[in-house]
C-alpha positions in Angstrom: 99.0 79.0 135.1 100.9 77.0 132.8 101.9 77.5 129.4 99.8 74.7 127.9 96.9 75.8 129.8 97.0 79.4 129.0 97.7 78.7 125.2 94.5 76.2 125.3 92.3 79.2 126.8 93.7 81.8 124.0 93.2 78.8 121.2 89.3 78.1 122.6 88.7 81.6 122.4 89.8 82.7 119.3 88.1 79.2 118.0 84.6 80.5 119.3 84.6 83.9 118.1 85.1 82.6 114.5 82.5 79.9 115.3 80.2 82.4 116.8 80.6 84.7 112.8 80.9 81.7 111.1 77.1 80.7 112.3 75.4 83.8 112.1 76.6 84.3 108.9 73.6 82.3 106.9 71.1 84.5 109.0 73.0 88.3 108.0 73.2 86.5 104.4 69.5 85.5 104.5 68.4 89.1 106.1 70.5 91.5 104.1 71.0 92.2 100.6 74.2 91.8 98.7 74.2 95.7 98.6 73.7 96.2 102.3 77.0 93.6 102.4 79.3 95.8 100.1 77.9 99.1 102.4 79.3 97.1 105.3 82.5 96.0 103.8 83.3 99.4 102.7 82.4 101.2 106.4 84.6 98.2 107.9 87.7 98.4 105.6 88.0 101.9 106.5 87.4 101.2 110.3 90.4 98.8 110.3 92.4 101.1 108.4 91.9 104.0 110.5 93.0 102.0 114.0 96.4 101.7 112.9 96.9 105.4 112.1 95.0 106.7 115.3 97.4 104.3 117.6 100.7 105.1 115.6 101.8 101.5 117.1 101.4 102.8 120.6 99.3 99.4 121.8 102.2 97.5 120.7 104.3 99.8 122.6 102.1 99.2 126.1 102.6 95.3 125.5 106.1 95.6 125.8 106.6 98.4 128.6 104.6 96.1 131.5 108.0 94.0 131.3 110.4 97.1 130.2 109.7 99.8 132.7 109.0 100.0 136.2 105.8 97.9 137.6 105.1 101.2 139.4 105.4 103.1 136.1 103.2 101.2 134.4 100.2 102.8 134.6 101.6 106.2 133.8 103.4 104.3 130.6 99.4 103.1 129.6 97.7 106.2 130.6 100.4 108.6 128.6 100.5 106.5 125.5 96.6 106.8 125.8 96.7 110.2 124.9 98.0 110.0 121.4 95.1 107.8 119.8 92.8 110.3 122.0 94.1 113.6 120.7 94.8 112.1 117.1 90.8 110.6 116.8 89.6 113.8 117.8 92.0 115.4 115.1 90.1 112.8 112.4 86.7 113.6 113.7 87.1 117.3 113.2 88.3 116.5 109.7 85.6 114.3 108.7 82.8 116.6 110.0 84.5 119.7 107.9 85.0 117.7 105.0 82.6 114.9 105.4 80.5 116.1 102.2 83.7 115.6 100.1 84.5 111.9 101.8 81.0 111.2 101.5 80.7 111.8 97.8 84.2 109.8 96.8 83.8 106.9 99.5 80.1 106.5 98.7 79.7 106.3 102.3 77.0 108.3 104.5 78.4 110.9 106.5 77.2 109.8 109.8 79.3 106.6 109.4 82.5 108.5 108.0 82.1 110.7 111.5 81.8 107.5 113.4 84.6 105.8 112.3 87.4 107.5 114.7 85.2 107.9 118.1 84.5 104.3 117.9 87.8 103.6 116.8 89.5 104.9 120.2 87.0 103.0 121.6 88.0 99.8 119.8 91.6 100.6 121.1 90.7 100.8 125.1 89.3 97.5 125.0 92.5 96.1 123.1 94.1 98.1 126.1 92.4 96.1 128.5 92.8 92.7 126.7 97.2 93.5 126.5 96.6 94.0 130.6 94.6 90.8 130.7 97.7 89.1 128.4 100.7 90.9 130.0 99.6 89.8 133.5 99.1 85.9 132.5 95.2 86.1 132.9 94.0 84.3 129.8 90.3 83.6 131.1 89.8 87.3 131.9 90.8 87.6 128.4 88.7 85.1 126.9 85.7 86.1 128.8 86.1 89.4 127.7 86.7 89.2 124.3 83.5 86.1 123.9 81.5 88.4 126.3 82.0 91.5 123.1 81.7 89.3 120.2 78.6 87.7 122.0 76.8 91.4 122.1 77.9 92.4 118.9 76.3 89.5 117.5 73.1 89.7 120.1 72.5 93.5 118.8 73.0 92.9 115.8 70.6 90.0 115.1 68.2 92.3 116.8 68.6 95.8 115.2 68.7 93.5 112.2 65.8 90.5 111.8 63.4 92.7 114.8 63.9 96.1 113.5 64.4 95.5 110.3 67.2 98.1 109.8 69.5 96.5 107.6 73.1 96.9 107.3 73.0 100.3 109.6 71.3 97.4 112.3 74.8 95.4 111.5 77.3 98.5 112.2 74.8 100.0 115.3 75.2 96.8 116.7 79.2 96.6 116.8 79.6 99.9 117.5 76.9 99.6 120.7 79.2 96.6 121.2 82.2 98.7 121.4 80.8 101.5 123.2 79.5 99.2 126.0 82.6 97.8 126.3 84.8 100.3 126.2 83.3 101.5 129.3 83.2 98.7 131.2 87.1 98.2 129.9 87.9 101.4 131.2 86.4 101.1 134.7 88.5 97.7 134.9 91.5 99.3 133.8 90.9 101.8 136.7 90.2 99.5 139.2 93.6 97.5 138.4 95.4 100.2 138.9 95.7 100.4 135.2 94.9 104.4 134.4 96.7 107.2 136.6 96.6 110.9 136.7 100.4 111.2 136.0 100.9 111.9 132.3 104.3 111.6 131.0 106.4 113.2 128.0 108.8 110.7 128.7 106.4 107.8 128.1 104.5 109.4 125.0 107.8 109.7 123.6 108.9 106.1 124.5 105.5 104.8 122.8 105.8 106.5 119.3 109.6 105.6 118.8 108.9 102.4 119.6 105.4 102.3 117.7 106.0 104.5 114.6 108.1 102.3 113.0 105.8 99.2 112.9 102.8 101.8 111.1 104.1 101.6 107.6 104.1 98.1 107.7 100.3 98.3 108.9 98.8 100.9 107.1 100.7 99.0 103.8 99.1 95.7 104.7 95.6 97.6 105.2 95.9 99.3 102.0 96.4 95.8 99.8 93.8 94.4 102.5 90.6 97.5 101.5 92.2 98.6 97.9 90.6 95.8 96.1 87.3 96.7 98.1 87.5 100.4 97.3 87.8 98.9 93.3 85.0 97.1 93.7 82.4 99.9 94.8 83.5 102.2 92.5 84.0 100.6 89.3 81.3 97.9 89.5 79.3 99.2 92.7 77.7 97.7 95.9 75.8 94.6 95.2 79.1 93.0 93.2 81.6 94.5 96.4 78.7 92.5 98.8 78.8 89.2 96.7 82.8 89.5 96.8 82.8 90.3 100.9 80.5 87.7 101.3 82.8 85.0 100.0 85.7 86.9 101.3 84.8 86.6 104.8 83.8 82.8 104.6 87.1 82.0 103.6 88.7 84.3 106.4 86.9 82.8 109.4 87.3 78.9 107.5 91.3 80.4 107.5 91.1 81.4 111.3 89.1 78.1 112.5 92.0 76.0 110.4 94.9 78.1 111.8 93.6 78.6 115.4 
């Protein structure tokens, strides 16, 4: 596939994902209160915080290793540099169910969300495993299908657990996380099936994947600091309902943003 075809599937899909929020929004604006908003801000900001820290860079690391190593030790370089957002989520779990009382009571964030936040973020990081596999190997539909296919139950689930059930902004996060979940599944029996994950684990690779990933976390975690700081401000100093009035217009002019820049 050529260039100007592959770059037109990447540009239609990233276009339809922030159609697909920017549609729904209305209905999630119409459904949940402003408080319900600034609960889901808050439990988000720290989701996309977290990912950078559990993968200590490694995903960027897998990008570059399909055309650095070996084509036959790829799936050893994938399935090694697997194990460090693995070992390290587990690490944050146990942390957040021995302190979750403590993180609970400063966040303002229920417990069962705070222990959440690093199983689904591995989670989150397979299926950006399988999309670098669909991008590395020139397969931009497989990619787009993919990544529409998850954004399409996300949203699915989430109008459901949210207008039929009635469950509020816990309907929003149960249906991404069910999202993610699902996914990550299905992204790990295609990873398998391609050949992708492989019983030979390598010191060599883990190795490879945090000196080339560590460097690039400070740079992350600092961006995701001055991205969820002003959020974190927000909830504690003037509370929910004003942090869900400020996400709201916060995430209109992020998918407006993305549609103009896609």
């Amino acid at each position: 596939m050529n260039i100007f075809k592959s770059f037109s599937v990447y540009l239609i899909a990233t276009f339809l994902q922030g159609a697909i929020s920017f549609l729904v929004l209305p209905v999630f604006t119409f459904y949940l209160s402003t408080s319900d908003f600034g609960m889901l801000s808050l439990i988000t900001s720290l989701f996309v915080f977290i990912s950078p820290v559990i993968t200590l860079g490694t995903t960027n690391a897998i990008s570059i290793a399909y055309f650095k190593e070996n084509k036959q030790n790829y799936a050893s370089y994938v399935t090694s540099s697997m194990l460090i957002p693995l070992i390290l989520s587990v690490f944050l779990f146990m942390i957040c169910v021995i302190w979750s009382n403590y993180f609970s009571e400063i966040l303002g964030v229920p417990k069962i969300w705070l222990m959440a936040i690093p199983v689904f973020s591995f989670m989150s990081i397979i299926n950006q495993i399988i999309l670098i596999d669909y991008q590395v190997k020139e397969e931009p539909f497989n990619y787009g299908l993919f990544s529409l296919s998850n954004s399409t139950l996300n949203i699915a689930l989430s109008l459901f657990l949210v207008i039929v059930l009635e469950m509020n902004y816990q309907g929003r996060l149960l249906g991404q996380y069910f999202s993610i979940l699902i996914f990550s599944i299905f992204a790990l029996v295609l990873l398998n099936k391609r050949g992708v994950l492989t019983y030979k684990i390598s010191q060599k690779f883990i190795k490879d994947a945090l000196i080339f990933g560590l460097p690039i976390v400070p740079h992350v975690i600092g961006g995701m600091v001055i991205n969820m700081s002003d959020k974190i401000f927000i909830s504690q100093i003037l509370g929910k309902d004003e942090l869900g009035v400020y996400n709201m217009g916060y995430v209109i002019g992020a998918i407006i943003s993305m549609l103009s820049t896609s």
